[in-house]
N, C-alpha and C positions, 0 to 999 in steps of 0.2 A: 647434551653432546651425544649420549648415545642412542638418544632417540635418531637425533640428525645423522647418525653412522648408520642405522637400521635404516633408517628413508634411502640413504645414498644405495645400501646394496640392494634395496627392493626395486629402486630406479633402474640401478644396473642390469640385473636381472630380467627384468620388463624390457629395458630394450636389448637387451640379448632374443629375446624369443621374439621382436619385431622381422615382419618380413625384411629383406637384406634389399628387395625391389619389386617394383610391380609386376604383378601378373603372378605367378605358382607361388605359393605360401611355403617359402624356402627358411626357418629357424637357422638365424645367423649364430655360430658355437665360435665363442673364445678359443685363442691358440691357445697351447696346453703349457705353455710358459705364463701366459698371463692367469689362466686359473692359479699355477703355481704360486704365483708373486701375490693372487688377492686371498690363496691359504696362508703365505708365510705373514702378510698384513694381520693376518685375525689372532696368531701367535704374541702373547703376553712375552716381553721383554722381563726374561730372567738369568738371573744368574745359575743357579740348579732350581732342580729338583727331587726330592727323597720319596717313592712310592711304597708302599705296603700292601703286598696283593698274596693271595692266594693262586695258586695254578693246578687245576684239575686236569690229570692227566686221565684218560677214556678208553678203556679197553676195544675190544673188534668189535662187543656185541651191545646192541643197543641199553640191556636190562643192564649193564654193567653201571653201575655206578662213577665209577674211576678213582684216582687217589691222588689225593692234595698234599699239597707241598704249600712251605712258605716261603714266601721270595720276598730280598728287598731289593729294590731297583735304585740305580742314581743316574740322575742325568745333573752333568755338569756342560752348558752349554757352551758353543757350539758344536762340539765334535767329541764330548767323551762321555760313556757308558758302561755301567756296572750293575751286572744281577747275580742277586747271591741269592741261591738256593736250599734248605736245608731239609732234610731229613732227620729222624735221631740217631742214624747210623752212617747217612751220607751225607755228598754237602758238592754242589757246582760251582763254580766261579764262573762267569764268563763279565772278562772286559773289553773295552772298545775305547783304543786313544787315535782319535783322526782315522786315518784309512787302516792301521792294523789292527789285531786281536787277538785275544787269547782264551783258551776254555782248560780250567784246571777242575778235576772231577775227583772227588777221594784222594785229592793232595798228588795227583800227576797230572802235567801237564797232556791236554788228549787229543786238541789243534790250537789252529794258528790261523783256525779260519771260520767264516759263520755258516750256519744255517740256514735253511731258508725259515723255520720256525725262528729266529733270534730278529728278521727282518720287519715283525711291527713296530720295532725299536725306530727304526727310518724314519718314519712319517712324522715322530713325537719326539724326536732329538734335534733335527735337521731345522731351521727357522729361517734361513732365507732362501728365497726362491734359487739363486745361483748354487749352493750348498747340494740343496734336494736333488733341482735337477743332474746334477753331476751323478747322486749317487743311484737314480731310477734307473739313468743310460746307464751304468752299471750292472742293474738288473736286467737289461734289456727291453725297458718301458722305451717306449716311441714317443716323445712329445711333440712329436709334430702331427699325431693324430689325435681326433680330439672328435666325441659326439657325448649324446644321453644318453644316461642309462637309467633304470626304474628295478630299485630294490624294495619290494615290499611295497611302502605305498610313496615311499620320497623318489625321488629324483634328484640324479648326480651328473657332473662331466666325468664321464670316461673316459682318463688319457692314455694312449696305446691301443687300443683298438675301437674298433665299429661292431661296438653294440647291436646285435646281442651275441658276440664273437667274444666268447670267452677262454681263447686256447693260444692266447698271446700274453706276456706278462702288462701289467696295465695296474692302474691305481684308479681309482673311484673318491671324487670330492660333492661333496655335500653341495646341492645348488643354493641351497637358502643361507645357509653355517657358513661356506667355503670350509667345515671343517673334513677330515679323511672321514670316510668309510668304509672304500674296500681295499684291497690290495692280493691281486691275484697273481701268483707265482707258479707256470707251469712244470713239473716234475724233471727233474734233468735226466741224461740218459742213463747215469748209474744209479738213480735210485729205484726203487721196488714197489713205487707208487705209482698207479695208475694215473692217478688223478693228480690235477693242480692243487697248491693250498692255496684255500680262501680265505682269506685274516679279513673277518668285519669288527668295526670300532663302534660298540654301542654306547648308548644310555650317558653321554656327553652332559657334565655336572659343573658346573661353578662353583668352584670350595677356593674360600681365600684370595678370591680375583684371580683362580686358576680355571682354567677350563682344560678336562681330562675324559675322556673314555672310560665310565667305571665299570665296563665290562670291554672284552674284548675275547671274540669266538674264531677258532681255527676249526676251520673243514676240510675233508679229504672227497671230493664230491657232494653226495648228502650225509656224510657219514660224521658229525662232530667229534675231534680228535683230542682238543685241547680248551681248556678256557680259563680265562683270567679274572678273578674277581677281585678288585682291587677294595682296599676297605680304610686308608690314611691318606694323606697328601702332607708334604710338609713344605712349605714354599725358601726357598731360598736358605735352605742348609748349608753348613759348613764342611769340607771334607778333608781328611788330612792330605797331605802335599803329593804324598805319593800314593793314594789313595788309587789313580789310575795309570799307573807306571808298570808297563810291561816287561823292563829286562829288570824292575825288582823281582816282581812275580817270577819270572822264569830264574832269577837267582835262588828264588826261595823253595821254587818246586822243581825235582827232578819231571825230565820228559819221559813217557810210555813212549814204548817202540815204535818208531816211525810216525809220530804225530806230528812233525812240521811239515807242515803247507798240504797235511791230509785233513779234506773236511770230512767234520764230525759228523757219523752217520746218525738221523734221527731214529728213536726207535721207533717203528711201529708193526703193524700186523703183530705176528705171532712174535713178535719182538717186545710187543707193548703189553702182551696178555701174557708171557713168562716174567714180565717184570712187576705187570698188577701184582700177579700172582707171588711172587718175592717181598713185596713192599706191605701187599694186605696182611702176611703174617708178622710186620712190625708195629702196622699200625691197630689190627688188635689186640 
Protein backbone atom coordinates (compact mmCIF):
# COMPACT_ATOMS: atom_id res chain seq x y z
CA UNK A 1 0.00 0.00 0.00
CA UNK A 2 2.74 2.36 0.52
CA UNK A 3 4.44 1.67 -2.13
CA UNK A 4 1.18 2.30 -4.36
CA UNK A 5 0.68 5.93 -2.22
CA UNK A 6 4.45 6.70 -3.36
CA UNK A 7 3.65 5.71 -7.24
CA UNK A 8 0.39 7.89 -6.84
CA UNK A 9 2.32 11.08 -5.55
CA UNK A 10 5.24 10.57 -8.16
CA UNK A 11 2.28 10.40 -10.82
CA UNK A 12 1.09 13.42 -9.47
CA UNK A 13 3.99 15.16 -9.44
CA UNK A 14 5.06 14.18 -13.11
CA UNK A 15 1.88 15.50 -14.34
CA UNK A 16 2.07 18.56 -12.54
CA UNK A 17 5.46 19.56 -14.32
CA UNK A 18 3.53 18.34 -17.82
CA UNK A 19 3.15 21.15 -20.36
CA UNK A 20 -0.61 22.71 -19.49
CA UNK A 21 -0.62 22.84 -23.87
CA UNK A 22 1.10 22.96 -26.82
CA UNK A 23 3.52 24.99 -27.93
CA UNK A 24 5.92 27.19 -24.91
CA UNK A 25 6.64 24.58 -22.15
CA UNK A 26 4.41 26.28 -19.52
CA UNK A 27 4.89 23.96 -15.78
CA UNK A 28 1.12 23.57 -14.73
CA UNK A 29 1.39 24.70 -10.44
CA UNK A 30 -1.36 23.25 -8.09
CA UNK A 31 -3.57 25.94 -6.40
CA UNK A 32 -2.25 26.62 -3.06
CA UNK A 33 -5.51 25.04 -1.50
CA UNK A 34 -4.74 21.90 -3.14
CA UNK A 35 -0.94 21.58 -2.12
CA UNK A 36 -2.65 22.36 1.23
CA UNK A 37 -5.11 19.45 1.30
CA UNK A 38 -2.22 16.89 -0.18
CA UNK A 39 0.06 18.38 3.07
CA UNK A 40 -2.81 17.92 5.49
CA UNK A 41 -3.24 14.14 3.47
CA UNK A 42 0.43 13.10 4.48
CA UNK A 43 -0.44 14.23 8.41
CA UNK A 44 -0.72 10.92 10.62
CA UNK A 45 -4.15 10.83 12.37
CA UNK A 46 -3.40 11.45 16.05
CA UNK A 47 -4.73 12.33 18.92
CA UNK A 48 -1.33 14.29 20.66
CA UNK A 49 1.66 14.52 20.59
CA UNK A 50 4.44 15.04 23.48
CA UNK A 51 8.00 16.60 22.01
CA UNK A 52 11.40 16.94 23.79
CA UNK A 53 13.59 19.36 22.24
CA UNK A 54 16.28 21.54 23.05
CA UNK A 55 16.14 25.31 21.91
CA UNK A 56 19.49 27.10 21.22
CA UNK A 57 19.06 30.60 21.56
CA UNK A 58 22.27 32.70 19.41
CA UNK A 59 23.80 35.68 20.22
CA UNK A 60 24.52 38.79 17.21
CA UNK A 61 27.93 37.30 16.63
CA UNK A 62 28.56 34.39 14.59
CA UNK A 63 31.58 32.76 17.07
CA UNK A 64 28.92 32.91 19.73
CA UNK A 65 27.87 29.63 20.61
CA UNK A 66 24.30 30.53 22.24
CA UNK A 67 22.41 29.04 25.23
CA UNK A 68 20.09 26.12 25.47
CA UNK A 69 17.05 25.66 27.16
CA UNK A 70 14.84 22.69 27.62
CA UNK A 71 11.44 22.73 26.19
CA UNK A 72 8.50 20.30 26.30
CA UNK A 73 6.04 20.77 23.67
CA UNK A 74 2.38 19.21 23.50
CA UNK A 75 0.20 19.18 20.77
CA UNK A 76 -3.20 18.01 21.43
CA UNK A 77 -4.96 17.95 18.12
CA UNK A 78 -6.73 19.80 16.44
CA UNK A 79 -6.27 23.32 17.82
CA UNK A 80 -4.28 23.10 21.27
CA UNK A 81 -0.62 23.77 22.09
CA UNK A 82 1.69 23.96 24.98
CA UNK A 83 5.58 24.75 25.32
CA UNK A 84 7.13 24.81 28.50
CA UNK A 85 10.49 26.09 28.82
CA UNK A 86 12.86 25.75 31.61
CA UNK A 87 15.83 27.22 32.87
CA UNK A 88 17.29 26.58 36.60
CA UNK A 89 16.24 29.89 37.45
CA UNK A 90 13.49 30.71 34.81
CA UNK A 91 10.77 29.01 33.32
CA UNK A 92 7.95 30.10 29.97
CA UNK A 93 4.85 28.90 29.51
CA UNK A 94 3.30 29.51 26.48
CA UNK A 95 -0.33 27.93 25.52
CA UNK A 96 -2.57 27.80 22.63
CA UNK A 97 -6.39 26.74 22.92
CA UNK A 98 -8.09 27.17 19.34
CA UNK A 99 -7.55 30.92 18.23
CA UNK A 100 -6.35 32.32 21.90
CA UNK A 101 -3.21 32.29 24.07
CA UNK A 102 -1.35 32.88 26.63
CA UNK A 103 2.64 33.38 27.58
CA UNK A 104 3.28 33.19 31.48
CA UNK A 105 7.20 33.98 32.10
CA UNK A 106 8.56 33.85 35.81
CA UNK A 107 5.01 33.13 37.08
CA UNK A 108 3.35 36.41 35.36
CA UNK A 109 1.26 36.43 32.95
CA UNK A 110 3.47 38.73 29.79
CA UNK A 111 0.73 38.30 26.68
CA UNK A 112 -2.18 37.23 25.37
CA UNK A 113 -0.75 37.03 22.22
CA UNK A 114 1.89 35.11 19.80
CA UNK A 115 4.90 35.59 18.26
CA UNK A 116 6.18 35.32 15.20
CA UNK A 117 9.06 33.00 16.55
CA UNK A 118 5.95 30.72 18.39
CA UNK A 119 4.55 30.39 14.48
CA UNK A 120 6.46 27.07 13.43
CA UNK A 121 3.93 25.68 15.83
CA UNK A 122 1.18 26.33 12.58
CA UNK A 123 2.47 24.12 10.19
CA UNK A 124 2.70 20.85 12.89
CA UNK A 125 -0.44 21.50 14.92
CA UNK A 126 -2.93 22.54 12.12
CA UNK A 127 -3.95 18.87 10.02
CA UNK A 128 -6.67 19.77 7.81
CA UNK A 129 -6.27 21.79 4.87
CA UNK A 130 -9.59 24.07 5.82
CA UNK A 131 -7.85 24.50 9.63
CA UNK A 132 -4.34 25.72 8.06
CA UNK A 133 -5.59 27.58 5.44
CA UNK A 134 -7.70 29.83 7.71
CA UNK A 135 -4.71 30.42 9.92
CA UNK A 136 -1.92 31.29 6.94
CA UNK A 137 -4.67 34.05 5.70
CA UNK A 138 -4.18 35.19 9.20
CA UNK A 139 -0.64 35.54 8.72
CA UNK A 140 -1.13 37.11 5.58
CA UNK A 141 -0.03 34.05 3.31
CA UNK A 142 -1.97 34.55 -0.19
CA UNK A 143 -3.18 31.23 -1.30
CA UNK A 144 -4.20 32.07 -4.25
CA UNK A 145 -0.53 32.36 -5.36
CA UNK A 146 1.22 29.61 -5.83
CA UNK A 147 4.88 28.76 -7.89
CA UNK A 148 8.47 26.85 -7.24
CA UNK A 149 10.87 27.49 -5.36
CA UNK A 150 14.59 25.66 -5.03
CA UNK A 151 16.01 25.57 -1.39
CA UNK A 152 19.25 24.09 -1.51
CA UNK A 153 19.10 21.30 -3.78
CA UNK A 154 15.04 20.22 -3.29
CA UNK A 155 12.21 21.86 -4.70
CA UNK A 156 9.02 23.17 -3.14
CA UNK A 157 5.46 24.94 -4.06
CA UNK A 158 5.71 28.27 -2.76
CA UNK A 159 2.50 29.58 -1.55
CA UNK A 160 2.06 33.55 -1.35
CA UNK A 161 4.47 34.45 -3.50
CA UNK A 162 6.48 34.37 -6.85
CA UNK A 163 9.52 32.90 -6.42
CA UNK A 164 12.19 34.21 -6.00
CA UNK A 165 10.26 37.09 -4.04
CA UNK A 166 10.92 36.64 -0.74
CA UNK A 167 9.40 39.87 0.94
CA UNK A 168 5.73 38.52 1.33
CA UNK A 169 4.72 36.12 4.01
CA UNK A 170 4.42 32.71 2.15
CA UNK A 171 4.96 28.96 3.38
CA UNK A 172 7.10 26.62 1.32
CA UNK A 173 5.87 22.59 0.95
CA UNK A 174 8.11 19.88 0.00
CA UNK A 175 7.34 18.76 -3.77
CA UNK A 176 8.22 15.14 -3.21
CA UNK A 177 7.04 14.88 0.92
CA UNK A 178 4.19 17.44 0.42
CA UNK A 179 5.79 17.82 3.83
CA UNK A 180 6.59 21.96 5.17
CA UNK A 181 9.81 23.35 4.75
CA UNK A 182 9.69 26.92 4.96
CA UNK A 183 7.69 29.49 6.45
CA UNK A 184 8.65 33.08 5.77
CA UNK A 185 7.19 35.80 8.05
CA UNK A 186 8.14 39.48 7.24
CA UNK A 187 9.13 41.88 10.25
CA UNK A 188 6.13 44.00 11.34
CA UNK A 189 6.41 47.59 11.63
CA UNK A 190 7.15 47.74 15.44
CA UNK A 191 9.65 45.30 15.48
CA UNK A 192 13.47 46.15 15.36
CA UNK A 193 14.30 43.58 12.73
CA UNK A 194 15.20 44.25 9.53
CA UNK A 195 14.82 41.23 8.08
CA UNK A 196 12.05 38.59 7.72
CA UNK A 197 11.99 35.24 9.86
CA UNK A 198 12.88 32.16 8.03
CA UNK A 199 11.74 29.02 10.05
CA UNK A 200 13.04 25.94 7.83
CA UNK A 201 11.97 22.37 8.92
CA UNK A 202 14.79 19.99 8.61
CA UNK A 203 15.99 16.41 8.66
CA UNK A 204 12.08 14.89 8.75
CA UNK A 205 12.40 11.30 10.69
CA UNK A 206 9.85 8.47 11.23
CA UNK A 207 9.81 7.62 14.94
CA UNK A 208 6.77 5.46 16.00
CA UNK A 209 4.79 5.80 12.56
CA UNK A 210 5.33 9.57 13.42
CA UNK A 211 6.77 11.80 10.91
CA UNK A 212 8.42 15.09 12.56
CA UNK A 213 11.20 17.81 11.69
CA UNK A 214 14.16 16.90 14.03
CA UNK A 215 15.69 19.95 13.55
CA UNK A 216 14.13 23.06 12.99
CA UNK A 217 16.26 26.52 12.09
CA UNK A 218 15.17 30.38 12.54
CA UNK A 219 16.94 33.01 10.44
CA UNK A 220 17.13 36.65 10.66
CA UNK A 221 18.37 37.06 6.90
CA UNK A 222 21.70 35.10 6.89
CA UNK A 223 22.19 35.47 10.43
CA UNK A 224 20.84 32.00 12.48
CA UNK A 225 18.92 33.14 15.53
CA UNK A 226 17.41 30.22 16.98
CA UNK A 227 17.35 26.44 16.70
CA UNK A 228 15.47 23.61 17.74
CA UNK A 229 16.95 20.21 18.25
CA UNK A 230 14.43 17.97 19.04
CA UNK A 231 15.67 14.49 20.84
CA UNK A 232 12.00 12.36 22.09
CA UNK A 233 8.66 11.83 20.46
CA UNK A 234 6.03 10.22 22.46
CA UNK A 235 3.09 9.37 20.24
CA UNK A 236 -0.26 9.82 21.56
CA UNK A 237 0.10 11.00 25.44
CA UNK A 238 -2.27 11.57 27.93
CA UNK A 239 -2.73 15.20 29.33
CA UNK A 240 -4.57 16.23 32.16
CA UNK A 241 -8.10 18.06 31.47
CA UNK A 242 -7.07 21.22 32.10
CA UNK A 243 -3.76 20.90 30.94
CA UNK A 244 -4.58 23.63 28.22
CA UNK A 245 -7.19 25.96 29.92
CA UNK A 246 -6.42 29.48 29.80
CA UNK A 247 -8.63 31.36 32.36
CA UNK A 248 -7.08 28.49 34.94
CA UNK A 249 -3.76 29.64 33.90
CA UNK A 250 -4.70 33.30 34.17
CA UNK A 251 -6.52 32.41 37.65
CA UNK A 252 -3.31 30.97 38.77
CA UNK A 253 -0.88 33.76 37.52
CA UNK A 254 -1.12 37.37 38.22
CA UNK A 255 -0.82 39.69 34.89
CA UNK A 256 2.56 42.16 34.56
CA UNK A 257 1.49 45.55 33.57
CA UNK A 258 -0.21 45.94 30.65
CA UNK A 259 0.21 42.56 29.00
CA UNK A 260 -3.28 41.82 27.62
CA UNK A 261 -3.64 41.94 23.92
CA UNK A 262 0.29 43.38 24.10
CA UNK A 263 2.44 41.01 21.89
CA UNK A 264 5.43 39.75 23.32
CA UNK A 265 8.32 41.51 22.18
CA UNK A 266 11.06 38.74 20.99
CA UNK A 267 14.46 39.40 22.23
CA UNK A 268 16.98 39.96 19.84
CA UNK A 269 19.99 42.23 18.84
CA UNK A 270 21.57 43.55 21.76
CA UNK A 271 18.54 42.30 23.64
CA UNK A 272 19.66 38.70 22.99
CA UNK A 273 23.52 39.37 23.77
CA UNK A 274 22.56 41.00 27.45
CA UNK A 275 20.61 38.04 28.06
CA UNK A 276 23.31 35.46 26.63
CA UNK A 277 25.20 37.20 28.73
CA UNK A 278 22.85 36.89 31.91
CA UNK A 279 21.97 33.19 31.29
CA UNK A 280 25.96 32.16 30.43
CA UNK A 281 26.63 33.01 34.17
CA UNK A 282 24.07 30.38 35.26
CA UNK A 283 24.84 27.99 33.09
CA UNK A 284 28.36 27.95 34.18
Amino acid sequence: MKRLLQFGRILLIALCLLPAAPGPATAFILEGPQVLDLMARQQEKLKSLQVTQTLVVYGATVADQGVEFEETIAYQFPDRFRADTRAPTHQRLHVVNRDASLTVTDGLVTAETETALDRYKDLLLHRDRVRLQNHLDRLGVDTTVTSFGHLETETAFVIGARYPDLSTPQVWIDQRSFRPARLILPAPPYSQDAYALDIRFQNWRETNAVWYPWQILFYRGDRLVRELKITRLEKNPSFPADFFDLERLKGRYRAAPSAAGVPEQPLNGADVQKTLDDFKKIFD
